[in-house]
C-alpha positions, 0 to 999 in steps of 0.5 A: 500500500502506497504512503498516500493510500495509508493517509487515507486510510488513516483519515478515513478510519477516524470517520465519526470518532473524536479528533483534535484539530490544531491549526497553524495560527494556534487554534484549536478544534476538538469534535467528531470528524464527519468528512475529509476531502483529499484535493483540496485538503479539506475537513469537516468536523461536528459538534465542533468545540474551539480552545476558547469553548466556542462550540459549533454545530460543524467546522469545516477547515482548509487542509492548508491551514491544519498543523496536525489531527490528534486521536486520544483514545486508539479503537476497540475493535482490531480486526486482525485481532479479532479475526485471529479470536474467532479462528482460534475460539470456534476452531474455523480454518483460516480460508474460512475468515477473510479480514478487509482490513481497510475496510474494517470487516471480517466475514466467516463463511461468506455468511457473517460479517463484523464491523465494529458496529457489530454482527451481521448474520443469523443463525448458531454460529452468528449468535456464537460470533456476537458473544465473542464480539460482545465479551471482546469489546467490553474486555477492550473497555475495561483495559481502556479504562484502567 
């Protein structure tokens, strides 16, 4: 994967999580980002709070104008973590589980589908992958949060 294609990636991943915008002139901006655009450099963040608690319903910034993009807390759901879980726990073959790794989704079987929102799919061993997903996030909450 090329280096511009991992800055998308990177920017794309963070799509409705919380970020710190810091500006060239000093400002800052914390908020949900909403939306990037490459070419121009552009993004929109909403529920936007400035240093001096000036809050926006949204802030659209020039790309030209950003010094960094901060995250504070990392993400819950590793794919590759979380696909390797499944493997080992429910003893499925790893041809049976394939990872889209940008896109943050693993499907077993062709059938169930997981993001980060959760579990798609019906049936015995969807429920059994949603308990897993289930005990997974809250052990990744609880190691979070000591």
């Amino acid at each position: 994967m090329s280096i511009s294609r991992r800055v998308v990636y990177d920017i794309n991943s963070l799509i409705d999580k919380t970020v710190i915008i810091k500006l060239t002139n000093g400002k800052t901006y914390t908020g949900q980002l909403s939306s990037f655009e490459i070419d121009p450099f552009m993004v929109s963040i909403s529920n936007a709070k400035d240093n001096e608690n000036n809050v926006y319903y949204k802030a659209i910034i020039n790309g030209s104008i950003i010094s960094e993009i901060l995250i504070k807390n990392a993400p819950i759901f590793d794919v590759k973590e979380f696909a390797s879980l499944i493997e080992k726990s429910l003893n499925l073959r790893p041809g049976d589980i394939k990872v889209y790794e940008e896109a943050g989704v693993i499907t077993v079987l062709e059938k169930i589908k997981v993001t980060e929102n959760g579990v798609e799919g019906s049936g015995p061993l969807a429920q059994r992958i949603y308990d897993l997903f289930n005990e997974y996030v809250e052990k990744k909450k609880r190691e979070t949060s000591r």
